[in-house]
C-alpha positions as CSV (number, residue, x, y, z in Angstrom):
1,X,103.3,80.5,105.6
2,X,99.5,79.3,105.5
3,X,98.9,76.5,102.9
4,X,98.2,77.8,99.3
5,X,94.6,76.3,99.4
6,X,94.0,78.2,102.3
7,X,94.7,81.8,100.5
8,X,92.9,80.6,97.2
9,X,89.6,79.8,99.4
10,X,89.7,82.7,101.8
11,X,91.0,85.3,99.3
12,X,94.2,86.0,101.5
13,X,96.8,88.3,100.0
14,X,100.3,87.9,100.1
15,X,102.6,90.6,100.1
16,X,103.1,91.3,96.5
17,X,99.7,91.8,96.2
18,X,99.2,94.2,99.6
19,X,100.1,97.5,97.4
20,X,97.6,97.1,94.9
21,X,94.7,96.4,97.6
22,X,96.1,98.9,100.2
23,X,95.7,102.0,96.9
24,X,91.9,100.9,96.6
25,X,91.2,100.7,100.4
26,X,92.9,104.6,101.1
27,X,90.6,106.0,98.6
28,X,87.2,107.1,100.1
29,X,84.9,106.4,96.9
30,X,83.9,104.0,94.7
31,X,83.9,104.1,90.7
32,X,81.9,103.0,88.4
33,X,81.9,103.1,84.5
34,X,78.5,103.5,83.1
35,X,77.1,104.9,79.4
36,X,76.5,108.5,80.1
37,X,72.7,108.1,79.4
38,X,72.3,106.2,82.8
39,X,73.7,108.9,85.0
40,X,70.3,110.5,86.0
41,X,69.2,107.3,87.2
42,X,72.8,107.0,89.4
43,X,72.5,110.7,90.3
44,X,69.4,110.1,92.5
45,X,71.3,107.8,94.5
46,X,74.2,109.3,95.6
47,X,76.3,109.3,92.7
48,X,78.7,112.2,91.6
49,X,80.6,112.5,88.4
50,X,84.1,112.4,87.8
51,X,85.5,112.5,84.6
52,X,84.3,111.6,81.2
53,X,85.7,108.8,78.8
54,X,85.5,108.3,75.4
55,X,82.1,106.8,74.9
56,X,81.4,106.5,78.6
57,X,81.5,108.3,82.0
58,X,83.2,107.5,85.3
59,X,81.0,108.1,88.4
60,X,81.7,107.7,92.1
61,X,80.5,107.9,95.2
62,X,81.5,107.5,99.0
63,X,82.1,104.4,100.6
64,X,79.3,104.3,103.1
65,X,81.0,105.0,106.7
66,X,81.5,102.0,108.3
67,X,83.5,100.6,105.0
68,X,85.7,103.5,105.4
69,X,86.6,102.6,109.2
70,X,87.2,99.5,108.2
71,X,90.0,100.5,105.3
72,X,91.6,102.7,107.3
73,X,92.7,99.9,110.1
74,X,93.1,97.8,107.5
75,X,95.5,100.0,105.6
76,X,97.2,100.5,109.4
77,X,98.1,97.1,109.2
78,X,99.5,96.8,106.2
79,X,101.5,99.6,106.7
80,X,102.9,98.2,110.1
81,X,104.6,95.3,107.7
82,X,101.8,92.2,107.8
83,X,102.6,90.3,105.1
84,X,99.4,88.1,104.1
85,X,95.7,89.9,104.5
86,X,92.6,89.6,103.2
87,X,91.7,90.8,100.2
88,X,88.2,91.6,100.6
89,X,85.7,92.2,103.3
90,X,84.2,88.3,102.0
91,X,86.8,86.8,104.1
92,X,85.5,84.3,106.0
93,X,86.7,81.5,108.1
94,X,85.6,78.0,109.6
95,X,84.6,77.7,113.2
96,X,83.1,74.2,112.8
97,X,84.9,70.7,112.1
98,X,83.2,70.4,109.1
99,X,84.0,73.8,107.8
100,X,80.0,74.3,107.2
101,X,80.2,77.1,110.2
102,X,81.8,80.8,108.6
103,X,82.7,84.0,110.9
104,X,82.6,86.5,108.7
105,X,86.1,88.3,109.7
106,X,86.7,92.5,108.9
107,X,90.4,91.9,108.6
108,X,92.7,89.1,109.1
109,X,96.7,90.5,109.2
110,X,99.6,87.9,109.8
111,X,103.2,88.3,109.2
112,X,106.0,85.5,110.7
113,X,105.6,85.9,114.1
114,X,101.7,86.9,115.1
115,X,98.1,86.9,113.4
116,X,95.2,89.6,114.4
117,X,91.4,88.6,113.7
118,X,89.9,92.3,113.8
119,X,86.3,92.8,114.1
120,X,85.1,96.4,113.5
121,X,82.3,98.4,114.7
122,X,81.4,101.7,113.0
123,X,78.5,103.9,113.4
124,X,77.7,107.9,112.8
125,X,75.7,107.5,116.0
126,X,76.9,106.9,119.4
127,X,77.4,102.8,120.3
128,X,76.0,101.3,122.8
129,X,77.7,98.9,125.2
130,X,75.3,96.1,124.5
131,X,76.2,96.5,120.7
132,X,79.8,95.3,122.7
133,X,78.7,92.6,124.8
134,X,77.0,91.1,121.6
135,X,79.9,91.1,119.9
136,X,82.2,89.8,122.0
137,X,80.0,86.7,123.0
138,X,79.7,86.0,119.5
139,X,83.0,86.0,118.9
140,X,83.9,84.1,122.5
141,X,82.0,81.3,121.2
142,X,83.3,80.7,118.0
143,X,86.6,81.5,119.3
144,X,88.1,77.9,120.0
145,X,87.1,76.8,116.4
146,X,88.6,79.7,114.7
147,X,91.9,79.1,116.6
148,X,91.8,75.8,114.8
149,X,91.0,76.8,111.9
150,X,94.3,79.6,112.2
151,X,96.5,76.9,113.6
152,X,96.2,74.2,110.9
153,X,96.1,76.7,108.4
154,X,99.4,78.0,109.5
155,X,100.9,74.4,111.0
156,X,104.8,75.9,110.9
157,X,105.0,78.3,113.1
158,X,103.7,78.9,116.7
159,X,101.6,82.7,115.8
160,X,100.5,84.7,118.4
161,X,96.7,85.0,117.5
162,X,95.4,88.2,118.9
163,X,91.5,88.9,118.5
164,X,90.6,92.7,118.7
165,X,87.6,94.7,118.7
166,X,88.0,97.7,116.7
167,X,85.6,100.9,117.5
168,X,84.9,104.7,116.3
């Protein structure tokens, strides 16, 4: 198990918590509560209504489509039995001895035995392979300092660290 200032700072979920995160991440839109004279103003961009309160409305609107890629391999994992995620696509960790250096990370998944570091990639238009190579050098060279960063936040057990490059 990872040290408990580890999951504060990074917003890392543990278990108990996965159900609650993995309900928000399977639904396509997002909600907001507004007074039901700003909804012309929310209408123009994008937003639908969806059900009306007592003295306010509920609006929503799709998660734009790269968000949605990212939830649903997130919600894979989670489902496979990973026990401590992120909570958030904030999750960032330290490449750098002084921890001043972040690598903004789509999902982190770990359970007893492994940890993934998943980097998506998510477009309506076709990809292009430089879009890859990009990527992965980024990632390459951050790669040693990230390790570190897993391995002495996780100093019990010997995880199999697995980076992978997630694409639609």
């Amino acid at each position: 198990m990872p040290t408990t200032e580890f999951c504060k700072e990074l917003s890392l979920a543990k278990s108990n918590e996965l159900k609650s995160i993995y309900k928000k991440r399977t639904n396509h839109f997002i909600y907001e509560t507004i007074k039901p004279e700003l909804f012309e103003r929310y209408k123009t961009e994008n937003w639908l209504f969806d059900k009306k309160n007592q003295h306010t409305i509920r609006i929503k609107k799709l998660k734009p489509f790269d968000e949605i890629f990212e939830d649903s391999i997130w919600c894979m994992f989670q489902k496979m039995g990973f026990t401590e995620m992120n909570k958030d696509r904030n999750f960032k960790l330290s490449y750098s001895d002084e921890n001043t250096l972040m690598q903004q990370i789509d999902i982190f998944a770990a359970d007893s035995e492994t940890i993934l570091i998943v980097k998506c990639k998510a477009s309506d238009e076709q990809l292009k392979k430089a879009s890859f190579k990009e990527t992965i050098e980024a990632i390459g060279g951050k790669k040693e300092g990230l390790l570190r960063t897993i391995r002495a936040s996780f100093p019990e057990a010997k995880h199999k660290i697995k980076f992978i490059l997630g694409l639609t």
